[in-house]
Structure formats: structure tokens, C-alpha cells
LUMSEGU-863204 format. One record per residue (C-alpha): residue in three letters; x, y, z. Coordinates in steps of 0.25 Angstrom, whole numbers, plus 5000, padded with zeros to 4 digits. Each point is the difference from the previous one (the first is absolute). Layout:
# residues N
PT_ALA_X_Y_Z
...
***
This chain:
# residues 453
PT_UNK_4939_4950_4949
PT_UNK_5000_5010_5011
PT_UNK_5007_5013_4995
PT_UNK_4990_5008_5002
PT_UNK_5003_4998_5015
PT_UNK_5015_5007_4997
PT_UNK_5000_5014_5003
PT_UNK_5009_5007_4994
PT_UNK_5011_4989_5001
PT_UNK_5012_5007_4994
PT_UNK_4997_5014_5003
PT_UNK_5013_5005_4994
PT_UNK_4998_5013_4997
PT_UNK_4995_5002_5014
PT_UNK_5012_4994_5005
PT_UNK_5005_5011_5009
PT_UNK_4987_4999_5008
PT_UNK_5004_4984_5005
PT_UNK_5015_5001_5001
PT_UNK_4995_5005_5014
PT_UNK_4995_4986_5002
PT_UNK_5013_4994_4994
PT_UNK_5008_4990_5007
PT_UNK_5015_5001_4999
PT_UNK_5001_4985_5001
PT_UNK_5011_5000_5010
PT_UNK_4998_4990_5011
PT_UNK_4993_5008_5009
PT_UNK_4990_5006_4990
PT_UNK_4991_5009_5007
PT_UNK_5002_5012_4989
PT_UNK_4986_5000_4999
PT_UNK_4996_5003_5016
PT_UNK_4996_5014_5001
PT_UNK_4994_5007_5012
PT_UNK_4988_5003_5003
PT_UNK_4992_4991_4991
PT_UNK_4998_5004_4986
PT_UNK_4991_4992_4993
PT_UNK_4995_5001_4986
PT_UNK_4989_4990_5002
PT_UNK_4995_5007_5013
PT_UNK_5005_4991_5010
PT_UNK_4996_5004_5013
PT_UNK_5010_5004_5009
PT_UNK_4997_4990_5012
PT_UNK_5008_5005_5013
PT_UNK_4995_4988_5007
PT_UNK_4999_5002_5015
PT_UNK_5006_5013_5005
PT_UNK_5011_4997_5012
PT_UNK_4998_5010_5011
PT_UNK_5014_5004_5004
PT_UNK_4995_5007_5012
PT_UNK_4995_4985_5005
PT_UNK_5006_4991_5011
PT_UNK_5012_4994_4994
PT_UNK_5005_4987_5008
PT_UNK_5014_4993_4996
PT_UNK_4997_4984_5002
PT_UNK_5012_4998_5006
PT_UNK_4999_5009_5010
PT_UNK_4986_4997_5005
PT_UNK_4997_4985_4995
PT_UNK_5014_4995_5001
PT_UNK_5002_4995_4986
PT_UNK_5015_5000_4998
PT_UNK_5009_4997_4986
PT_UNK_5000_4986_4998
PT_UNK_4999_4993_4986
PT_UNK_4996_4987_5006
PT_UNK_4991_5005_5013
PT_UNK_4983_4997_4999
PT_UNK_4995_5015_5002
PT_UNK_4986_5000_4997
PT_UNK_4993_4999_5010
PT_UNK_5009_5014_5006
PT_UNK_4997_5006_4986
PT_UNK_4984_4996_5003
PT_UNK_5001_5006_5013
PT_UNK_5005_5013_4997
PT_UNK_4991_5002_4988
PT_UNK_4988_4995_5010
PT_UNK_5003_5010_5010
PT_UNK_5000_5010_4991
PT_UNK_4988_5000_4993
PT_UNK_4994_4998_5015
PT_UNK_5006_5014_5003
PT_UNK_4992_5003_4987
PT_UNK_5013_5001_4990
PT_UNK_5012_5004_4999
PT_UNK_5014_4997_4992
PT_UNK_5010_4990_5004
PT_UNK_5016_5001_4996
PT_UNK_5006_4987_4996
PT_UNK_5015_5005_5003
PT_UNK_5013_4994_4991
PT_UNK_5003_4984_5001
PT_UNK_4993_4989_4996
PT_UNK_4987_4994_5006
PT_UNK_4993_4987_4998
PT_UNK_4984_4998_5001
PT_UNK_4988_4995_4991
PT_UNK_4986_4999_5002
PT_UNK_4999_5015_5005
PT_UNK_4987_5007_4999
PT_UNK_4998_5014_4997
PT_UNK_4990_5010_5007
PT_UNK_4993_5011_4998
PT_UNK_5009_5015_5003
PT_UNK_5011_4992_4998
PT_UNK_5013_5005_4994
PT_UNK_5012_4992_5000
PT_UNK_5012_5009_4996
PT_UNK_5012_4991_4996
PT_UNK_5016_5004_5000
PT_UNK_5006_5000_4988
PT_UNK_5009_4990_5006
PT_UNK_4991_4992_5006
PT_UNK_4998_4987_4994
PT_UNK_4986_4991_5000
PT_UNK_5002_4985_5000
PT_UNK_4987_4990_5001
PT_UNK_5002_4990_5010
PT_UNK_4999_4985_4996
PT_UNK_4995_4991_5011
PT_UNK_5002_4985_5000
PT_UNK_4987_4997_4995
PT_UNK_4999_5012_4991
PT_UNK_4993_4997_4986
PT_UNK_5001_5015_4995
PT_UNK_5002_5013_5006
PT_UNK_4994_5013_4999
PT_UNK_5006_5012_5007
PT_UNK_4991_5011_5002
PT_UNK_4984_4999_5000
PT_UNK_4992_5013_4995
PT_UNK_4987_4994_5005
PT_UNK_4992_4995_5011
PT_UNK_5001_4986_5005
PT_UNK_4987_4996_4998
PT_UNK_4991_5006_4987
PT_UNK_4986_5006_5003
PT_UNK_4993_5011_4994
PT_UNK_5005_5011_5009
PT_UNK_5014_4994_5004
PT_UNK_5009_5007_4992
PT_UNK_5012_5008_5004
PT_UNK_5004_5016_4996
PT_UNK_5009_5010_5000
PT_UNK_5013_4989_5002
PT_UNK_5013_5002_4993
PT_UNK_5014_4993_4998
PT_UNK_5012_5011_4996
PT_UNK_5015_5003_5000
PT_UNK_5002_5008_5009
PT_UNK_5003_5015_4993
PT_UNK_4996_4993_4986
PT_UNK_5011_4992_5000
PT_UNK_5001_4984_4996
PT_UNK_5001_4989_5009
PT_UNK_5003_4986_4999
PT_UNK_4990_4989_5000
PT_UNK_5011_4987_4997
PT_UNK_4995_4986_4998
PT_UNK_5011_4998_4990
PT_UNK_5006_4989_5008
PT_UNK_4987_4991_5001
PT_UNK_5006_4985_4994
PT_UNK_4995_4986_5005
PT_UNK_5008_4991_5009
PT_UNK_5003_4987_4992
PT_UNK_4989_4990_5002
PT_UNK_4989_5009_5006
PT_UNK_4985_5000_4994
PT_UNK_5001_5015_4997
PT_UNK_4996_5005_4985
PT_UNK_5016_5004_4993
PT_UNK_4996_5015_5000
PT_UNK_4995_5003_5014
PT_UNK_4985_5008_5000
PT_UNK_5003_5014_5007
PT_UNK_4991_5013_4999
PT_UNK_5003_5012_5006
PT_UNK_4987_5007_5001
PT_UNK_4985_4996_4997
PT_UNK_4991_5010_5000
PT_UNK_4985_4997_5002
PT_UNK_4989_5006_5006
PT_UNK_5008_5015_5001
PT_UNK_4998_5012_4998
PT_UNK_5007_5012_4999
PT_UNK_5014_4994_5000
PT_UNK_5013_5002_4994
PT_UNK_5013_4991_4998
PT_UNK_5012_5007_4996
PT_UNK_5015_4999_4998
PT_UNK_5001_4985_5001
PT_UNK_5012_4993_4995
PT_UNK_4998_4984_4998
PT_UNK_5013_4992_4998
PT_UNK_4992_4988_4993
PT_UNK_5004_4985_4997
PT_UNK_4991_4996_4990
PT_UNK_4990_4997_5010
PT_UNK_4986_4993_4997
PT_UNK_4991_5015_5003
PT_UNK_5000_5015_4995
PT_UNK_5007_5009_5012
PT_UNK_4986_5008_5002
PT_UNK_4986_4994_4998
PT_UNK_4986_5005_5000
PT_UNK_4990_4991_5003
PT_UNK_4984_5000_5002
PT_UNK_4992_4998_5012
PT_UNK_5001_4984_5003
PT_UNK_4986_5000_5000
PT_UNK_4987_4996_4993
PT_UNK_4992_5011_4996
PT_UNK_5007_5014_5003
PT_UNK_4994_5009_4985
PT_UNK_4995_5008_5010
PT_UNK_5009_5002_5010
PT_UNK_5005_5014_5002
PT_UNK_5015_4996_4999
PT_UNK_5003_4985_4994
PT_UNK_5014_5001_4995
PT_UNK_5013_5010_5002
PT_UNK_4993_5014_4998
PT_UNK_5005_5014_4998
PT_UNK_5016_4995_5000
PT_UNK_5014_5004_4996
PT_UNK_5010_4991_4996
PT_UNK_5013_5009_4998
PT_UNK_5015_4998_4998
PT_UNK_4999_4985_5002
PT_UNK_5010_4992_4993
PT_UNK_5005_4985_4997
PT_UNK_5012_4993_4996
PT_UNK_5000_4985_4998
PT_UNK_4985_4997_4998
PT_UNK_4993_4987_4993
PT_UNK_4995_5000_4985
PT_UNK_4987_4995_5007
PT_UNK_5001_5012_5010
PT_UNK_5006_5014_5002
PT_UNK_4997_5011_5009
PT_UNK_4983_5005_5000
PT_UNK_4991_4991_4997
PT_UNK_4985_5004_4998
PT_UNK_4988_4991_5005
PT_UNK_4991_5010_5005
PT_UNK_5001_5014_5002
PT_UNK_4995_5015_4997
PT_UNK_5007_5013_4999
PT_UNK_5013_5000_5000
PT_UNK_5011_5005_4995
PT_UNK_5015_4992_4998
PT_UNK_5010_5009_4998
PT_UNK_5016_4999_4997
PT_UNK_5001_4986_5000
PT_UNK_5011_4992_4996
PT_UNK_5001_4984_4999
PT_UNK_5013_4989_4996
PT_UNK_4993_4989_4994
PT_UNK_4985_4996_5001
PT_UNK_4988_5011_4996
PT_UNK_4999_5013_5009
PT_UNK_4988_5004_4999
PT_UNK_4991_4987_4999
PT_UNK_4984_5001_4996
PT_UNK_4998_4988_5000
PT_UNK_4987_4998_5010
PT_UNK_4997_4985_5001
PT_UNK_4999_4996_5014
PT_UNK_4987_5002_5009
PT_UNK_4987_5005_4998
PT_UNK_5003_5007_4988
PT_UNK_4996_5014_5005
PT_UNK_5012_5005_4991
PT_UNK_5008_5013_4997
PT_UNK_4995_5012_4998
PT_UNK_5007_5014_4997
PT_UNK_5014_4996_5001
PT_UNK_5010_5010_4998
PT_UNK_5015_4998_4997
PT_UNK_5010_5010_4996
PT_UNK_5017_4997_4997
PT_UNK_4998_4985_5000
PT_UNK_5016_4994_4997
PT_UNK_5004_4986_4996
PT_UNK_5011_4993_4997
PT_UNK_5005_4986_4996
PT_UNK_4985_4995_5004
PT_UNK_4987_4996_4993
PT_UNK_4994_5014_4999
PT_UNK_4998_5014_5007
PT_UNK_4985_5000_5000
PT_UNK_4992_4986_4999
PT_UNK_4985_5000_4997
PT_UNK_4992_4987_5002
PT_UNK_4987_4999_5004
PT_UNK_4997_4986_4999
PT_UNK_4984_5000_5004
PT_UNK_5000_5012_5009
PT_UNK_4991_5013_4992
PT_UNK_5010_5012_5004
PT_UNK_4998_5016_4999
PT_UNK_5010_5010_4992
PT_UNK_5016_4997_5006
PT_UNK_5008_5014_4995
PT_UNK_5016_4999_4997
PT_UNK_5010_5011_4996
PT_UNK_5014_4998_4998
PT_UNK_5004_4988_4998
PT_UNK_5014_4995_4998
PT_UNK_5007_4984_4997
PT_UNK_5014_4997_4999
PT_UNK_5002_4986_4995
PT_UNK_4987_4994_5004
PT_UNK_4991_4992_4992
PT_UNK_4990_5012_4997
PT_UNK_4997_5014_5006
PT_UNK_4984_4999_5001
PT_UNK_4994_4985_4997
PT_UNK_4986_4998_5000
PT_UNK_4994_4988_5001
PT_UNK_4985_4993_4999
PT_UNK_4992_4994_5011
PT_UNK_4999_4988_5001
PT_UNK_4993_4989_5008
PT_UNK_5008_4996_5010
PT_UNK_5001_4986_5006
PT_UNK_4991_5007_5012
PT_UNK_4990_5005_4994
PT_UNK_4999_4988_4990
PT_UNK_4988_4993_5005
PT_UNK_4994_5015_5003
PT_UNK_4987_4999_4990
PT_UNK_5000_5017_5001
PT_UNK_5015_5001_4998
PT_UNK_5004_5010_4988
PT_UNK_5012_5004_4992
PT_UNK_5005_5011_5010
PT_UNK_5003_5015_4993
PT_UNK_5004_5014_5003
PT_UNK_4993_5013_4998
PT_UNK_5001_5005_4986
PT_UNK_5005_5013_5005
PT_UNK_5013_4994_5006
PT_UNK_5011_5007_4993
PT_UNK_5016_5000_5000
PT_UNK_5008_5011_4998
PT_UNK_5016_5002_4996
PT_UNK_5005_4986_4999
PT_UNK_5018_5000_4997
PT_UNK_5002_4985_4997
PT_UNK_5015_4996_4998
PT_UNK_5004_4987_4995
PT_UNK_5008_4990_5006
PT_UNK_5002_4985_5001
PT_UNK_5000_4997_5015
PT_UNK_4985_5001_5001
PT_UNK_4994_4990_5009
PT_UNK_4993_4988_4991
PT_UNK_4988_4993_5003
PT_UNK_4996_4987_4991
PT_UNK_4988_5003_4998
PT_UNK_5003_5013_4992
PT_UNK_5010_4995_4990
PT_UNK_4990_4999_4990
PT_UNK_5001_5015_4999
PT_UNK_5015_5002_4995
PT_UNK_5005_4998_4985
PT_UNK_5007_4987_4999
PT_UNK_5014_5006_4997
PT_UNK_4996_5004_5015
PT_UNK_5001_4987_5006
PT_UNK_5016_4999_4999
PT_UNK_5002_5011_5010
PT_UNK_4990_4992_5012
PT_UNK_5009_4996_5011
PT_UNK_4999_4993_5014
PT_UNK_5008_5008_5010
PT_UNK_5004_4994_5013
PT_UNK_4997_5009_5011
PT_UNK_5004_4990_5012
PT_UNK_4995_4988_5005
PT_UNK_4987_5004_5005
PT_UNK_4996_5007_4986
PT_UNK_5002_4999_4986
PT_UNK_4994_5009_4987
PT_UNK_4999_5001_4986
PT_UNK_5006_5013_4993
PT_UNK_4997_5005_4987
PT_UNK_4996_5012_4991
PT_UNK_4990_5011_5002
PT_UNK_4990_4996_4990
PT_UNK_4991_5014_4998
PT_UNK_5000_5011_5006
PT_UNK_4985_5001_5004
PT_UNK_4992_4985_4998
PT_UNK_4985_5000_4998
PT_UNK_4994_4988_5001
PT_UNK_4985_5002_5003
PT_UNK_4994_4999_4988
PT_UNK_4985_5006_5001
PT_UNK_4999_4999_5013
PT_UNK_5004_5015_5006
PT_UNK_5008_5012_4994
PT_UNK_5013_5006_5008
PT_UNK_5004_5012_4991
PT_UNK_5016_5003_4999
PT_UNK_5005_5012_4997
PT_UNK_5014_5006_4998
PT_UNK_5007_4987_4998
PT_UNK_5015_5001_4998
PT_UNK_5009_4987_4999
PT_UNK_5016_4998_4997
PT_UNK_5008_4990_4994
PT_UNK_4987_4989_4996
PT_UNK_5003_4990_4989
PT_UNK_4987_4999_4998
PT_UNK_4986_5009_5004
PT_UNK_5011_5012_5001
PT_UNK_4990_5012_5007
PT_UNK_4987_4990_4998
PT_UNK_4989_4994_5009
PT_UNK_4999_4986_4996
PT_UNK_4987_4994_4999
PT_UNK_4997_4985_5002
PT_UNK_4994_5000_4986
PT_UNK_5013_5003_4994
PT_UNK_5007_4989_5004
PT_UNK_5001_4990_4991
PT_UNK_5003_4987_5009
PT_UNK_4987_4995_5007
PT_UNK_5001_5001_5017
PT_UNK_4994_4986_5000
PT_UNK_5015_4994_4994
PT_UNK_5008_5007_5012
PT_UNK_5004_4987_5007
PT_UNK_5004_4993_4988
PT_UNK_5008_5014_4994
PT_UNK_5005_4999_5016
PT_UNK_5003_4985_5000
PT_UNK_5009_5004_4987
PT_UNK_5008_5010_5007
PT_UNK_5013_4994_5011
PT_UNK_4997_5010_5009
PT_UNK_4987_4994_5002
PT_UNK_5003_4986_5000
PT_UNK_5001_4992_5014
***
């Protein structure tokens, strides 16, 4: 048992002092954003890289030629104009209103791409395409000094734009995966950067819509920069993401801050740091994380990667399968013939803060978790037919935070509220609660319709 971990859980009689936090539940959900940042915890408020407004501001439609067209190959205009503006040392380029195709794009240092709030961002799918990633924040080739700095994607005014690979379906017969791979930034070797006031229109598609990923190299522990660095991620949302997926996902990165995010479906903010060299995360912030009708608002996994202290305040889920789930390493089936490999953790000192949980039965359902729901549970699991590319199984919210990890790391909870659970109402539920054993989940699953082939 882990109670000791739960501060203050049900702090009713300092109530007033959290309905500041409280979310109103309507659809858009955003009672908790506040500005300026107003942490409890001491989160760091991040700016991220300062837009000069005094800069050279270039519209690419004017000067590269890059004109609306939803099915036109831009990206080797978009590379231009971002090329020649880092050569005149930096500037900011417009993206005006309509809609503009292009992948593969790399961003550079002094950089600032301002986007029109009616703008819309589509990847471009070539013939031969196997996946898609729209907007690189790195270099192309990782050394010890290659990184980029001082870059930025934004809507113009602080205003949201599109980014719409909603449409993405294969043509009968062709060899690609049903839910077509599409990313629309990786970040990498940056620093100093920022992302802001993105809108994805997902299909269920096989990656998170924002990635941070380590250096693709052997030995970079004592690199200056080795992953994203000094970021922030703010006003990004989603609709429509994979169980699997969902908007941020963390491999690798330190310092920075996710702020007012919002995702349909999947996990927006996703610590799970598996891939690579395992340099990990490391002081990760995240302020007003919403989801809804997905798996969870805030993810920890660490599978063998040894991460530093991750920071969250104000977190809010509307019919998803948890608020906060935290889950043990593992050995993954990469590391498996790794003789050094370890159960991956997180810093002892990772805490959340103000989780509003509220219960519903359109949460997103893996197999592998029905073990953690009550019997009486299983009636409500469904498949939902989404269309013919994509298909899901819908179900009840089964807690509103789930600790798994056993011994292996703490991440302190406090001022958890909750509404309408038939079970674990205003309570963290820990792995040795569960009265089922996680090793009979495929043969509790194979008993359940909505899981049968």
C-alpha cells in the first residue's frame, strides 16, 4: 500500500482553495487555465524561445510562391524559405490562411514560422511514403554540436491552426498499415524552442502528434544538448488520436514545460521513454493537461529508461480510462538480450497535483487492462465501429488515478477529486488492490465479445 504517497487526497475543508482548479466539465473544459502560470508545485514558468516582433517577417506566399492547395507537394518551397532565413540569420515567416501540403521539412536555427488562424497544415503522402513526419526540430545529421536553437512553430496572434491528417484511409488492396503513421513534429537535437497552438484533426493514426526523441547515436551522456532541451509545448490539442497514441510523447528530453493541452482519445501527455539510447526525461513540466474519451491525460512508463523528477498541476479527464496512470518498467522486447538492462523508474520526487477525474463509459479499452476492472464491469465493454480503416473497444473509466509500480518508484498524488465512480470513488488505485492477477488478462479478455475475433 502506498497511502502515504496521497497528500491530502480529499482536502475538503480546503476546498475553496481548489475550485480555482475545478473544471466545469463542459465540453471544452479549460476552467482550469489561468494566466500567468500559477503553480503550487513550483513549476517553472518556461516562455520558451522569445519571438522578436521587430524581426524580418516574410509571407511564403509572397516570396517562395507556396500557394493554397490541399493536394500540391510544397516542401521543398517551405525548406527554402526556412533555409534562406536562418542564412540572413533569422527571422519569422507568415503562413497566410488556406491550406498547404508538405512533410519532411526541417527546421533552423532563428527560425519562427507564424501560422494564420486559418491556415491549415496537411503532411504530404508520396507514392512510396511509408510514414510521414511534418516538421523536424533538429538537424539532419546528429553529432555533438549539431543541434538547432532559438526555432519556433506558432499561431499567428496566439491563435490556433489546423494541422488535419483526419482524412488519411488506405486505397483497397495497397500494402499500407490501416491507420496510416503521421507525426507532425519531432523534436531532437533543440534547444530553446517552442510549439504552440497547434490543432491536430487525428484518424487514429499509428504515432503520438509530437515526439521527443534522443540523439541517433552511440554514446551522447556527455553531449551538451542530446534531446529536445529547454521547450514549450503550449495550447496543442487533438481529436481523434489512438489508444496506443495521443498527442506528446516523451522518449527523451529535459526542461520543459506542457502547458493547456487537450487530447480526444489516446494519452496527452505520454512519459513513456523506450526508444533509443535511453538518455531519458528529465525535468518535465506540465500544467492544464485535459482528456477525454481516451486512455489517460497523463501516462508514466518508463519501461528500462532511469528518469529525473516530471512535475504535473491540474489535471482533468472526462470519460477516459484514468486521469494519472502510472505504470512499471519493464524489459521491453529491445532491450531483452541487453545483459545491463533494468526495470526503468522515475525520480522519487515526481509529484502530481489537482487531479478532477469524471466518470464515464466511452473510455478507450486495451485487452491488456481488463484485469483491472470489477467483473460487474465487463457488460459495459464494447467495440465501436469507427469506419473501415479503424475500429475500438469502448468501456468504463476504471479509476481515477492507477498505480501499478509496485516498489519500484513513488509519484506522490495530491488533491485528488473524482465524480460519479462505482468503485475507487476519490481514490488512487494500487496494483496490490486488485484482486484479479494481470497475468489471466487474455483469458478474462478472450471471455469478453468485444474482444473476441
Amino acid at each position: 500500500m502506498k497511502s502515504h504517497l496521497i497528500l491530502a487526497t480529499l482536502l475538503m475543508m480546503g476546498m475553496s482553495a481548489c475550485n480555482r482548479y475545478s473544471p466545469s466539465w463542459e465540453e471544452d473544459a479549460d476552467g482550469t487555465k489561468q494566466e500567468p502560470l500559477q503553480s503550487v508545485l513550483g513549476i517553472p514558468d518556461i516562455i520558451g524561445t522569445e519571438i522578436d516582433n521587430a524581426a524580418l517577417l516574410r509571407s511564403v506566399t509572397d516570396s517562395y510562391c507556396m500557394v493554397s492547395d490541399e493536394n500540391k507537394d510544397q516542401s521543398a518551397l517551405l525548406q527554402k524559405a526556412i533555409d534562406d532565413m536562418a542564412g540572413q540569420g533569422g527571422g519569422n515567416l507568415l503562413i497566410p490562411a488556406g491550406t498547404y501540403c508538405f512533410a519532411e521539412v526541417y527546421m533552423k536555427s532563428g527560425v519562427h514560422i507564424l501560422v494564420h488562424k486559418d491556415a491549415v497544415l496537411k503532411p504530404y503522402w508520396g507514392e512510396k511514403t511509408k510514414n510521414v513526419i511534418m516538421l523536424y526540430f533538429t538537424s539532419k545529421n546528429d553529432s555533438e554540436n549539431s543541434f538547432i536553437h532559438d526555432c519556433s512553430i506558432s499561431g499567428l496572434n496566439g491563435e490556433q491552426y489546423t494541422v488535419d491528417y483526419s482524412h488519411f484511409t488506405p486505397d483497397p488492396g495497397d500494402d499500407f498499415p490501416p491507420t496510416m503513421p503521421v507525426r507532425f513534429a519531432l523534436c531532437r537535437m533543440v534547444k530553446n524552442f517552442k510549439i504552440a497552438d497547434a490543432h491536430i484533426l487525428d484518424h487514429y493514426t499509428k504515432y503520438c502528434g509530437i515526439i521527443f526523441v534522443g540523439a541517433d547515436a552511440e554514446d551522447v551522456h556527455s553531449w551538451h544538448i542530446s534531446r529536445p532541451t529547454n521547450g514549450l509545448i503550449n495550447n496543442c490539442t487533438i481529436e481523434n488520436a489512438s489508444q496506443g497514441y495521443g498527442l506528446c510523447q516523451l522518449h527523451a528530453a529535459r526542461n520543459i514545460l506542457f502547458r493547456d493541452l487537450k487530447a480526444k482519445g489516446g494519452v496527452t501527455l505520454r512519459l513513456e521513454s523506450h526508444a533509443g539510447n535511453n538518455v531519458g526525461v528529465y525535468d518535465i513540466y506540465g500544467y492544464n493537461i485535459h482528456n477525454e474519451y481516451g486512455r489517460a491525460a497523463v501516462l508514466f512508463s518508463p519501461h528500462t529508461s532511469h528518469n529525473g523528477k516530471v512535475l504535473v498541476e491540474n489535471v482533468t479527464a472526462l470519460s477516459s480510462a484514468s486521469a494519472v496512470d502510472i505504470r512499471s518498467g519493464f524489459i521491453d522486447k529491445d532491450s531483452q538480450n541487453n545483459p545491463y538492462a533494468e526495470i526503468g523508474t522515475y525520480s522519487s520526487d515526481s509529484k502530481v497535483h489537482n487531479v478532477a477525474c469524471k466518470y464515464g463509459k466511452e473510455a478507450q479499452i486495451e485487452a491488456k487492462d481488463v484485469w483491472i476492472y470489477e467483473p460487474d464491469m465487463y457488460q459495459y465493454i464494447l467495440r465501436i465501429q469507427k469506419d473501415e480503416a479503424y475500429s475500438q473497444v469502448e468501456g468504463p473509466s476504471f479509476a481515477p488515478v492507477l498505480d501499478s509500480t509496485g516498489d519500484y518508484y513513488d509519484v506522490s498524488i495530491s488533491e485528488l477529486k473524482s465524480e460519479g465512480f462505482p468503485y475507487h470513488e476519490n481514490k488512487i488505485l494500487y496494483k496490490e488492490d486488485i484482486k484479479r492477477n494481470p497475468k489471466d488478462t487474455w483469458k478474462i479478455a478472450e471471455g469478453i465479445p468485444a474482444f473476441q475475433k
